[in-house]
MIKEKE-19844 format. One record per residue (C-alpha): residue in one letter; chain; x, y, z. Coordinates in pm, 1 decimal, decimal comma. Each point is the difference from the previous one (the first is absolute). Layout:
N
<pt residuo="a" cadena="A" px="X" py="Y" pz="Z"/>
...
This chain:
190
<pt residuo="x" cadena="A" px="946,7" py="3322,1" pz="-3043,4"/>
<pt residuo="x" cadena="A" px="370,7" py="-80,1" pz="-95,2"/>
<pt residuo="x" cadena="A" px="71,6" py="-97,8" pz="375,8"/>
<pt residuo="x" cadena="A" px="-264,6" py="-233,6" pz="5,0"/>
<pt residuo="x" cadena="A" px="120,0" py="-192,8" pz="-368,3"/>
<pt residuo="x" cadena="A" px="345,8" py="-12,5" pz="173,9"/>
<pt residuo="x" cadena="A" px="-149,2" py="-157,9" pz="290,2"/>
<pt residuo="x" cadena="A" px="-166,3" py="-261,1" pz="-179,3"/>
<pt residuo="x" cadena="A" px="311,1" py="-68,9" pz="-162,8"/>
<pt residuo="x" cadena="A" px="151,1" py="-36,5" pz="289,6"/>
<pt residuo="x" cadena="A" px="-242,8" py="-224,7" pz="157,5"/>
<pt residuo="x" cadena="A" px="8,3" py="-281,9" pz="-321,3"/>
<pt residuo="x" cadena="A" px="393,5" py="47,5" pz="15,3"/>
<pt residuo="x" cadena="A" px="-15,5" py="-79,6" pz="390,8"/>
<pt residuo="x" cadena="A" px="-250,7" py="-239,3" pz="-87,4"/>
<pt residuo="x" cadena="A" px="184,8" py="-185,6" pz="-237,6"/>
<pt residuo="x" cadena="A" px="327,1" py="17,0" pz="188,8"/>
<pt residuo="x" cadena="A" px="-189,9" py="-194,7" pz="296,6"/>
<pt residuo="x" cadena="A" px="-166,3" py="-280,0" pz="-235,6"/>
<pt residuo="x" cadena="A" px="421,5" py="-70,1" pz="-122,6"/>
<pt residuo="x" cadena="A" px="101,2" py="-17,8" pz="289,8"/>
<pt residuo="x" cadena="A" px="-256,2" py="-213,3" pz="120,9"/>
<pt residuo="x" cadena="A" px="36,2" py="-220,3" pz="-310,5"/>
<pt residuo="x" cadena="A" px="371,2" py="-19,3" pz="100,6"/>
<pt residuo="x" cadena="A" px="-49,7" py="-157,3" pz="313,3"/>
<pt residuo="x" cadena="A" px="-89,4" py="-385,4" pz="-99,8"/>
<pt residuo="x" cadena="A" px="-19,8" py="-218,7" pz="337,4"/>
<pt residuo="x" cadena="A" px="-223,9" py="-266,2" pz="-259,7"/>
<pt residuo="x" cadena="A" px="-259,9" py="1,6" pz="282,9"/>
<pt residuo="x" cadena="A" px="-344,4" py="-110,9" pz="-107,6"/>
<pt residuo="x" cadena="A" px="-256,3" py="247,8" pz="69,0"/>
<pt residuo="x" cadena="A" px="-176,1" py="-255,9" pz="225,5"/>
<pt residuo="x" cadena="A" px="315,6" py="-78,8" pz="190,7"/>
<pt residuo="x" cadena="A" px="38,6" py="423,7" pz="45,8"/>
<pt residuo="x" cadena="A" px="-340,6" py="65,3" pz="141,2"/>
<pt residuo="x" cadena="A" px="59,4" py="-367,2" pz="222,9"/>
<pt residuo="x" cadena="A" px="286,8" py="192,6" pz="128,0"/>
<pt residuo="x" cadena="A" px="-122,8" py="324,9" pz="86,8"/>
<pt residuo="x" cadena="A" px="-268,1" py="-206,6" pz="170,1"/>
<pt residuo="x" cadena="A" px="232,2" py="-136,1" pz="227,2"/>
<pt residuo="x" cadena="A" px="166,9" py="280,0" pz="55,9"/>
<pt residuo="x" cadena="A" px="-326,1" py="174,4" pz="84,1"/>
<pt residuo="x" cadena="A" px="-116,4" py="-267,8" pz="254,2"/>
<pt residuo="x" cadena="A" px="371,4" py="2,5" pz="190,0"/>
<pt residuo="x" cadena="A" px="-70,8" py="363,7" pz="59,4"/>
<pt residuo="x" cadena="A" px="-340,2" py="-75,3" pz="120,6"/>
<pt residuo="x" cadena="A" px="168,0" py="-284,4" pz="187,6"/>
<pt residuo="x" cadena="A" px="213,4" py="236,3" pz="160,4"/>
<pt residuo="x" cadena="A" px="-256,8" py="272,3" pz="81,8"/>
<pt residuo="x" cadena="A" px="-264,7" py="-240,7" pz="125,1"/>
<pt residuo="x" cadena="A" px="254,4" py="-264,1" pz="233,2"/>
<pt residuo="x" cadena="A" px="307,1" py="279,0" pz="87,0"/>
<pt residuo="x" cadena="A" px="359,2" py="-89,1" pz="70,4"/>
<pt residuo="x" cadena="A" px="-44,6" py="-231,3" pz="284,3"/>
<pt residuo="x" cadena="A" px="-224,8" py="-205,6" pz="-174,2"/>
<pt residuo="x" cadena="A" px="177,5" py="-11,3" pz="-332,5"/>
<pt residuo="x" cadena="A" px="288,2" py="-125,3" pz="202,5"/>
<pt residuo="x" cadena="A" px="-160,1" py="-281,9" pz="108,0"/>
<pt residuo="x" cadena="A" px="-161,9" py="-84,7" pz="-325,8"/>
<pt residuo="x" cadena="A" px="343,2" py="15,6" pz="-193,7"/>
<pt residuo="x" cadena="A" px="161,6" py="-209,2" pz="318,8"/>
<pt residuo="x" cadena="A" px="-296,6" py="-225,7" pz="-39,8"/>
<pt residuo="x" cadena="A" px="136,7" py="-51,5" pz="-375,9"/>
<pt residuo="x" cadena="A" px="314,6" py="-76,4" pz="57,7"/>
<pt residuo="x" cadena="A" px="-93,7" py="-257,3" pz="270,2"/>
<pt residuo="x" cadena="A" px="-279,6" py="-124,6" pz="-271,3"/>
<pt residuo="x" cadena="A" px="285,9" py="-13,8" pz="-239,5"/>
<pt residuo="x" cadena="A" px="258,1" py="-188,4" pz="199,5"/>
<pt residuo="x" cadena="A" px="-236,4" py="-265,8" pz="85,2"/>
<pt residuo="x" cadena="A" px="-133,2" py="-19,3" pz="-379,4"/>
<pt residuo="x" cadena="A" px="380,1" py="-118,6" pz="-84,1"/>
<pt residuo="x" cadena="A" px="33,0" py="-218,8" pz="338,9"/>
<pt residuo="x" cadena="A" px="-303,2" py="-190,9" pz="-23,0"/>
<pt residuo="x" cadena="A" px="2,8" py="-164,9" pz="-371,8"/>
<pt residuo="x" cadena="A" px="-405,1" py="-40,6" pz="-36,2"/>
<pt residuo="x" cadena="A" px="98,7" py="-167,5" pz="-320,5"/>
<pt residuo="x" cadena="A" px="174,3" py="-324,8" pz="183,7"/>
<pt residuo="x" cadena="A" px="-249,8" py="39,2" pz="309,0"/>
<pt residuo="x" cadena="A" px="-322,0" py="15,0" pz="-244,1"/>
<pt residuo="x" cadena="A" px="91,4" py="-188,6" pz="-349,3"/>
<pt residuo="x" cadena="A" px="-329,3" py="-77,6" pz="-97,2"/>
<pt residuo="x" cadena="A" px="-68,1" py="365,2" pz="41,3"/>
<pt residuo="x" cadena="A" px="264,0" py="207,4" pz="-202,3"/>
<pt residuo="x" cadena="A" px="12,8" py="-300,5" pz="-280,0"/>
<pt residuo="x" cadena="A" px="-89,3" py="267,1" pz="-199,1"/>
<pt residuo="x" cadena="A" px="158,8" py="320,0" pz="-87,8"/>
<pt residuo="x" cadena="A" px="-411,4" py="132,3" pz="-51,7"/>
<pt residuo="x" cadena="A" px="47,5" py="-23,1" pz="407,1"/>
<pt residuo="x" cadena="A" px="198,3" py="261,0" pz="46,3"/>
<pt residuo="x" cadena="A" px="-324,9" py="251,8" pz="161,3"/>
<pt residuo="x" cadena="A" px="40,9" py="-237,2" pz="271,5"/>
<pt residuo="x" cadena="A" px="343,8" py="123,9" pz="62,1"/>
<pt residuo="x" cadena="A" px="-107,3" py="358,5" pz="-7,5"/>
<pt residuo="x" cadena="A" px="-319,2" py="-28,8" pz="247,7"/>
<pt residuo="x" cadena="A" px="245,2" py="-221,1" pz="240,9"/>
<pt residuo="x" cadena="A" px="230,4" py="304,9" pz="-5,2"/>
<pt residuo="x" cadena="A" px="-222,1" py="266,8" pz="52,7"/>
<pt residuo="x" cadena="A" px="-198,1" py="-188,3" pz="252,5"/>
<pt residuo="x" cadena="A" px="347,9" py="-36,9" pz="179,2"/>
<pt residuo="x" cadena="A" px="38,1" py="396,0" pz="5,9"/>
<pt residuo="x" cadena="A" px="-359,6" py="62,9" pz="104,1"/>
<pt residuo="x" cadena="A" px="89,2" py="-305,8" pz="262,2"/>
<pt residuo="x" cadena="A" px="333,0" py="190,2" pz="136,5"/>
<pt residuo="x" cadena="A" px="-121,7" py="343,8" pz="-17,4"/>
<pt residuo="x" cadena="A" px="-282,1" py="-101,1" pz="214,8"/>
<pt residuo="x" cadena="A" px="197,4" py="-217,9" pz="310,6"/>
<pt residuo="x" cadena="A" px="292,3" py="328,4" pz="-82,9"/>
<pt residuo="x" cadena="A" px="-224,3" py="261,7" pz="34,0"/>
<pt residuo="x" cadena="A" px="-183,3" py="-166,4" pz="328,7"/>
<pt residuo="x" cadena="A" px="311,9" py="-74,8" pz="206,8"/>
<pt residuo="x" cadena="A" px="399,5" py="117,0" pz="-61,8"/>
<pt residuo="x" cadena="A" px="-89,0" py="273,5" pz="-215,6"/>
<pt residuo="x" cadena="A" px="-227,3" py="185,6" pz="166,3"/>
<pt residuo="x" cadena="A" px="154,4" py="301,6" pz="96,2"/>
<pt residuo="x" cadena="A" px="128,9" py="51,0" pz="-317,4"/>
<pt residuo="x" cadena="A" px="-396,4" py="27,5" pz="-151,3"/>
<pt residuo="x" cadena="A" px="-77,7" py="230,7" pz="227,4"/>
<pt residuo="x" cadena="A" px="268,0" py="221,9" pz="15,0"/>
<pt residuo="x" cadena="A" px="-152,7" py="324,1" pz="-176,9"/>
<pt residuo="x" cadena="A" px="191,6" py="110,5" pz="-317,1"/>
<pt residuo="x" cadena="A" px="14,4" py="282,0" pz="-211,6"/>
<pt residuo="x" cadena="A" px="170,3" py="-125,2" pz="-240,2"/>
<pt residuo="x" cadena="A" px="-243,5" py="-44,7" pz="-292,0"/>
<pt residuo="x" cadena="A" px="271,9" py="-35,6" pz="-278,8"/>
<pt residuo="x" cadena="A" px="178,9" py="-247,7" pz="204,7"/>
<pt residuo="x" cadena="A" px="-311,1" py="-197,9" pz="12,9"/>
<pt residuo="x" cadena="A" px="-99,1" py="59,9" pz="-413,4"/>
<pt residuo="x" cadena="A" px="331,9" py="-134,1" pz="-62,9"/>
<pt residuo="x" cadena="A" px="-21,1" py="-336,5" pz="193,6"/>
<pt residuo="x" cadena="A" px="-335,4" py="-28,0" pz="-115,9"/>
<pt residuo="x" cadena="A" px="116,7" py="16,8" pz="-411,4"/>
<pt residuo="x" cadena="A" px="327,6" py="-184,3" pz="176,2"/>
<pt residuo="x" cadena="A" px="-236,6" py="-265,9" pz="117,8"/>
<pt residuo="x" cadena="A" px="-246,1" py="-24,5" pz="-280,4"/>
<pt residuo="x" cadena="A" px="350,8" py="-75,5" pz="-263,6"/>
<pt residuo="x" cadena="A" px="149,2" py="-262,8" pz="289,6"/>
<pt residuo="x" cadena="A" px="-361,6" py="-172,6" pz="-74,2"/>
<pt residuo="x" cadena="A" px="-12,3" py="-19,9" pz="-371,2"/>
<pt residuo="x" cadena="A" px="417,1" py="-98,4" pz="3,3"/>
<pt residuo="x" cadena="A" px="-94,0" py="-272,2" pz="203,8"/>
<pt residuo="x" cadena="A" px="-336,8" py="-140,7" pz="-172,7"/>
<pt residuo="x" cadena="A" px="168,0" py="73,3" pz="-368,2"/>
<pt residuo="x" cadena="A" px="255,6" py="-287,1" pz="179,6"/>
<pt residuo="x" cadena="A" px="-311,7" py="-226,3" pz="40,8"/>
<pt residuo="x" cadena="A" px="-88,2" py="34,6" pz="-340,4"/>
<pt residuo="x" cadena="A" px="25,2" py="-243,7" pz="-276,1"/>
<pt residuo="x" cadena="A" px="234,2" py="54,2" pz="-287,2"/>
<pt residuo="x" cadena="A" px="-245,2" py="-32,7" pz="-247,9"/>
<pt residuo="x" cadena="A" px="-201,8" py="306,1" pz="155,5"/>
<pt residuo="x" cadena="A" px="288,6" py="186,6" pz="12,3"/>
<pt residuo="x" cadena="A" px="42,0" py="58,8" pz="-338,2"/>
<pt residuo="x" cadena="A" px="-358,1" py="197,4" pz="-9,7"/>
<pt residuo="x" cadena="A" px="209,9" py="283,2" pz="168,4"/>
<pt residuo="x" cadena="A" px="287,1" py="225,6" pz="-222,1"/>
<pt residuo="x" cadena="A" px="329,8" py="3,2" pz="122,1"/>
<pt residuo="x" cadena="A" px="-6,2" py="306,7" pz="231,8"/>
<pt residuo="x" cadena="A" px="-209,7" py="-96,4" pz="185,8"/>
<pt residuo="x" cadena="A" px="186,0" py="-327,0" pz="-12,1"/>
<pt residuo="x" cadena="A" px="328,9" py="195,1" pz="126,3"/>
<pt residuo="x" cadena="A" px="-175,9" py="203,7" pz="260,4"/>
<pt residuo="x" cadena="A" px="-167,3" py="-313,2" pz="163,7"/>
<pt residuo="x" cadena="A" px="75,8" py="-301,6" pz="-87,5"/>
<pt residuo="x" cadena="A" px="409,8" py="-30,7" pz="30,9"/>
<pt residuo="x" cadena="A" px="175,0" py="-138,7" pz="290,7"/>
<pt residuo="x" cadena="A" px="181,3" py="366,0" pz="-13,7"/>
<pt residuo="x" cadena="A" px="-341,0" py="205,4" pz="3,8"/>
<pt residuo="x" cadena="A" px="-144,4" py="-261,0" pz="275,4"/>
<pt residuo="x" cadena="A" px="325,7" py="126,7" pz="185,2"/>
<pt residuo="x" cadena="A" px="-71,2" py="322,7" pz="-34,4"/>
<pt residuo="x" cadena="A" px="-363,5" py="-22,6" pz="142,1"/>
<pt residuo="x" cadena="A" px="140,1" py="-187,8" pz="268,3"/>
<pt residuo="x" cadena="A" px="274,7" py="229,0" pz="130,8"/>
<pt residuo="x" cadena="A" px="-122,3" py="338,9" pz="-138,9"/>
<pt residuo="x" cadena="A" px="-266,8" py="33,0" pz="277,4"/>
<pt residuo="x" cadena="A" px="245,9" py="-143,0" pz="290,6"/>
<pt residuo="x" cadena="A" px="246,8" py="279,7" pz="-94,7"/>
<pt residuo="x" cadena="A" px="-271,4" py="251,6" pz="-54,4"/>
<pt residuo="x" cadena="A" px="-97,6" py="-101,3" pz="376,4"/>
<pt residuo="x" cadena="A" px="337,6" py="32,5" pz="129,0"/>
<pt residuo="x" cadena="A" px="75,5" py="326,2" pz="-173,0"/>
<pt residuo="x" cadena="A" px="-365,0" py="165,6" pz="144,1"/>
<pt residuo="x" cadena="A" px="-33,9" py="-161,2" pz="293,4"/>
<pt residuo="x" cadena="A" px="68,0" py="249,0" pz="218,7"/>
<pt residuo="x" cadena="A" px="-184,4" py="258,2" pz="-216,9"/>
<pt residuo="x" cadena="A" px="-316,4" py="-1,8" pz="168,7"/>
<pt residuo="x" cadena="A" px="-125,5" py="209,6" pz="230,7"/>
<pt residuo="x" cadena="A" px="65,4" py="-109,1" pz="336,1"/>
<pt residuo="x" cadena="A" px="-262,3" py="-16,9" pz="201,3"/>
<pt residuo="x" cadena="A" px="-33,7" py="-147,6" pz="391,9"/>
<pt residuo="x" cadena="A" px="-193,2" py="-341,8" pz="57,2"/>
């Protein structure tokens, strides 16, 4: 019986330990915002299990061709009357991910082929360019979004999308991921 009273003990002192600790770590994340992220977390790993590496290539190429041609074309001088208003701005967003669905589809018909159907089995490879893919997204429509909207989300998540340093970072981190695993995959004959 004396075993079992030290366990206990143990337990609420392990127990307690772990609520500190957690109660330590502040990111000021709304719970909201913490389940929104672990949502789109969860769908770029189901992004990357259901499309593969070949195909989460040419989505993420499809975004950065989107996203070039977002800043090229000004939609605001071409279409005034349209984006007046800074309510407008879900105009911006469909245009852009009606570019990537666009791309990916003349991509994925034509020059990049090969690359789709190339079997890989590299399933990690392919969960990270999926979450890769999914933050590259939300950097780029939290750019679309108006200031005023903005200020519904804290600051970290501010920091880890919204600032021309974190849209960097989802811009380059999957090109250098690419280039460091590119030959990682198993290499099989077309």
């Amino acid at each position: 019986m004396p075993l079992l009273f030290y366990v206990k003990i143990d337990l609420r002192y392990n127990k307690m330990r772990m609520n500190n600790l957690l109660a330590s770590v502040n990111l000021n994340i709304a719970s909201w915002e913490l389940i929104l992220m672990l949502f789109l977390v969860g769908a770029g790993v189901l992004l990357g299990l259901a499309l593969g590496k070949g195909r989460i290539f040419v989505l993420l190429l499809g975004g950065y061709i989107s996203f070039a041609l977002m800043n090229v074309f000004s939609f605001k001088k071409i279409f005034p009357d349209l984006f007046e208003k800074e309510e407008n701005f879900m105009v911006l967003i469909v245009v852009f991910v009606v570019l990537v669905g666009l791309i990916y589809f003349i991509l994925s018909r034509s020059i990049l082929k090969s690359a789709i159907k190339r079997k890989t089995k590299s399933i990690i490879q392919s969960l990270f360019l999926g979450i890769f893919f999914i933050g590259m997204l939300i950097s780029i429509i939290f750019s679309f979004l108006p200031k005023d909207l903005l200020t519904a989300f804290s600051l970290s998540v501010k920091n880890i999308f919204n600032t021309p340093t974190a849209r960097l970072l989802w811009l380059v981190i999957p090109l250098i991921f690419i280039g460091i695993f590119k030959g990682s995959g198993s290499k099989s004959k077309d």
